[in-house]
N, C-alpha and C positions, 0 to 999 in steps of 0.2 A: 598548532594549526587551528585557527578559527573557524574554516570552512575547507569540510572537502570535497573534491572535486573527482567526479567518476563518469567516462564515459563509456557504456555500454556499444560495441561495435559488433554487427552480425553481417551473414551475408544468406539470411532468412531474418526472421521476426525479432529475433531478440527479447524475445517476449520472455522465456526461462531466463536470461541473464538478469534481466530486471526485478522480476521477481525473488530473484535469490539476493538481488545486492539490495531489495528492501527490506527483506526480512532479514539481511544483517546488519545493515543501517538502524532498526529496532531496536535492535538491542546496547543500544547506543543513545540513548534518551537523552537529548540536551545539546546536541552534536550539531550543527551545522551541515547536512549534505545536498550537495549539488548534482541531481543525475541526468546524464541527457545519452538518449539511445539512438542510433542511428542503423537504421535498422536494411534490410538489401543491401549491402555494400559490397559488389560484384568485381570492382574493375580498381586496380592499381591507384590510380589517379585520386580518385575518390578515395580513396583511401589513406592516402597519403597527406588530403588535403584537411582530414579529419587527425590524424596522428601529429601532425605540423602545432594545430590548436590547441591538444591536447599536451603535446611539449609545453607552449607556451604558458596555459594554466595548472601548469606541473598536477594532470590529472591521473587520476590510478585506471587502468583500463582495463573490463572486463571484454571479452569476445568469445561469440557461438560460432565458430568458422566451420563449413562443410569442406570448403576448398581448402587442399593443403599449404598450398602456394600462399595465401593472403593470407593463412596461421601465422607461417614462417617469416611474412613480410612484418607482420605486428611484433612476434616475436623479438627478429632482430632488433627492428627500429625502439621498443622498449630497454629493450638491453643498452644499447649504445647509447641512449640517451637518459640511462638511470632513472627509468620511469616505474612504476607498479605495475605487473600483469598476472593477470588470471586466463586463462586458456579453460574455458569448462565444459567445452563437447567432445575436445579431443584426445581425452583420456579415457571418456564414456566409447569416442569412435571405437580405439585402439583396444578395447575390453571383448569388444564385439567382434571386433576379427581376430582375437584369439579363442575365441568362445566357437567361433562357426568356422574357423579357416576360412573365412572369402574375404576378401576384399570387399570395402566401403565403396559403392556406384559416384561419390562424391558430387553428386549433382544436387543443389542447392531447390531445385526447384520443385523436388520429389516431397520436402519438407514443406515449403512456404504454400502449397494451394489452401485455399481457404477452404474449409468448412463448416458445418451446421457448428459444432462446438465451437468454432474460434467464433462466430458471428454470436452466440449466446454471452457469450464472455465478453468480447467489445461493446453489447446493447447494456450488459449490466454492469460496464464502466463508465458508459455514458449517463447511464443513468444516476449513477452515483454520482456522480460531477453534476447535474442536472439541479439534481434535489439535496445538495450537499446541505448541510446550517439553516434548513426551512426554509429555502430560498423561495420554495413554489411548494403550500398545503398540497399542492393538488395530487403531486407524486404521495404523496401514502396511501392514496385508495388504489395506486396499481402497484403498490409496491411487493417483495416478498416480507420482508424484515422491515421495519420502523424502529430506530435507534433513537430513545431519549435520554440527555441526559446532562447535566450542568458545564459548563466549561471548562476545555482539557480533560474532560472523562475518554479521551482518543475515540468521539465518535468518528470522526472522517477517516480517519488510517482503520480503523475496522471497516466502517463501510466498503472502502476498498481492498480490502483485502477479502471480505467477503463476495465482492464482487467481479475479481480475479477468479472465483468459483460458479462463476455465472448465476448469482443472486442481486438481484434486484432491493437494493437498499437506499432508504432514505434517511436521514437523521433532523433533531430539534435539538438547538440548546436549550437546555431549561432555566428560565428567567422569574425567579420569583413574584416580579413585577408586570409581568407579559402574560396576557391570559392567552390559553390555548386556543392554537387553530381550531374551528368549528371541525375541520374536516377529518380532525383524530378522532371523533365521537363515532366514526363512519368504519374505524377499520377495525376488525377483531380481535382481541384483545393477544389470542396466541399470536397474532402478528406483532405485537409490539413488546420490544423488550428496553430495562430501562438500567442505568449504568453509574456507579457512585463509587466513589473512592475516598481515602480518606484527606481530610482537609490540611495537613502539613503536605502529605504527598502534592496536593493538586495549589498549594500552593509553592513550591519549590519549581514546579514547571510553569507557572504564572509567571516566577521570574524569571526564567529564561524565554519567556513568551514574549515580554516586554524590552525584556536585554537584548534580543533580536532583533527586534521592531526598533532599537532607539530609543528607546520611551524609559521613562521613570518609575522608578518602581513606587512612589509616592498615590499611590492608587487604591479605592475599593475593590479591583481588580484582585489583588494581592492581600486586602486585610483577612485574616485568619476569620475574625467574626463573622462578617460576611460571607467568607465561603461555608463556613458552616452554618449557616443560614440558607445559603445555595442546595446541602446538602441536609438539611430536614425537611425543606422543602419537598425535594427530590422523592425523600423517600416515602415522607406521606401520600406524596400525589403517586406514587408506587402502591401503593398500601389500599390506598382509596379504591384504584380502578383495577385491583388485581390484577397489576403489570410486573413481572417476573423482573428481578435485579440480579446484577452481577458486579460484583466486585473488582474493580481493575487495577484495585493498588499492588503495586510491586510485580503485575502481571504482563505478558509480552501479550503483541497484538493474537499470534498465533495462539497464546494462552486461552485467551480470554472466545475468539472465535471458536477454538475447538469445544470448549463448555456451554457453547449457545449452539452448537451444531449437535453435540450430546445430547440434548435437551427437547432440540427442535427438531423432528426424523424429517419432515417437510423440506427444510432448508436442505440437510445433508440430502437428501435425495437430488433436489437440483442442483448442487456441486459435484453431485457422480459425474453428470454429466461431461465432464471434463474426463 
């Protein structure tokens, strides 16, 4: 299988399903995956018109269902159609009403109201998206975390992920040939941390970087010299402005977050939040 295909179906946020099929997606480096979430999904119909799709893209289907009914209806229609499924809150439901003897109120809306944390968390995914790859200097002066660091160092998949902890991240590819935004000179140095791995590693995911894309692996993108150029670069200009590094070879996104949240008591403190 080239590409797989997963859709997330809730009838709240969906927000836990997603998060748990990226973090297992990670660990799957090189993989092709396709996720799309659909998140309230209340009413039969709707529902149906989502599992119909997902037949068609022979996709694996995760779901956070409150309502027993539309469990049952995902349930069957996977089975009959020799589809994948995961059910991941109604085993958590069914734990809890053995735990308390009562019954689950099964009202979908008691979950989904918004609050202060879920709003911390969506600003500091948009901002991650905002400021992704140096798109706009201007995000590191309001940022919590500044992630620099050469290409395929997995700054973007950390930024998001730390930003599913409601941290406000920005990231820089580091370009030996590209002098630095003016505007990094402005942020404090414990803000910013910087990320190297080693050069067969980060060249091994070049090539599937470019095997994705179509493209040729006939590239300085991929010569071994050059990235190891990418990566003394790295680490002098680390060294220079006593910017803390992390190592991400052979390390998972989760890996490598939890050693910059060790480190950093600032950051974990705004990921309590959650």
């Amino acid at each position: 299988m080239d590409k797989l295909s997963i859709v997330v179906i809730s009838d709240v946020s969906g927000d836990a399903a997603q998060v748990l099929a990226n973090a297992a997606a990670g660990q799957f480096r090189g993989k092709m995956i396709d996720l799309k979430r659909y998140p309230l999904v209340r009413d039969k119909q709707t529902l149906r018109e989502i599992l119909l799709e997902a037949k068609e893209k022979n996709s694996a289907v995760l779901t956070t269902f409150i309502q027993d009914e539309l469990a049952i209806e995902v349930k069957n229609f996977c089975k009959e159609n020799k589809l994948q499924h995961q059910e991941l809150l109604n085993s958590i439901l069914h734990m809890f009403e053995t735990l308390t003897d009562t019954l689950p109120i099964n009202d979908p809306s008691s979950v989904s109201q918004l609050n202060d944390q879920y709003y911390y968390r969506m600003n500091a995914i948009n901002f991650a998206s905002r400021y992704d790859d140096g798109k706009d200097p201007k995000g590191f002066l309001k940022a919590d975390l500044v992630i620099l660091g050469p290409s395929r160092t997995s700054k973007t998949p950390l930024s998001m992920y730390l930003a599913n902890q409601s941290i406000k991240v920005a990231n820089l590819p580091l370009i030996p040939e590209v002098n630095l935004p003016t505007e990094l000179n402005q942020v404090p140095k414990e803000k910013i941390i910087g990320l190297i791995a080693d050069p067969e590693y980060i060249k091994k995911f070049r090539h599937s970087r470019l095997y994705a894309l179509g493209l040729t692996n006939d590239s300085s993108y991929t010569d071994e010299k050059r990235i190891q150029n990418e990566m003394r670069y790295a680490k002098e200009l680390y060294q220079k402005y006593g910017i803390q590094s992390f190592d991400v070879t052979n390390r998972s996104i989760e890996e490598t977050a939890g050693l910059i949240l060790e480190t950093h008591p600032h950051l974990a403190s705004l990921g309590s939040k959650l």
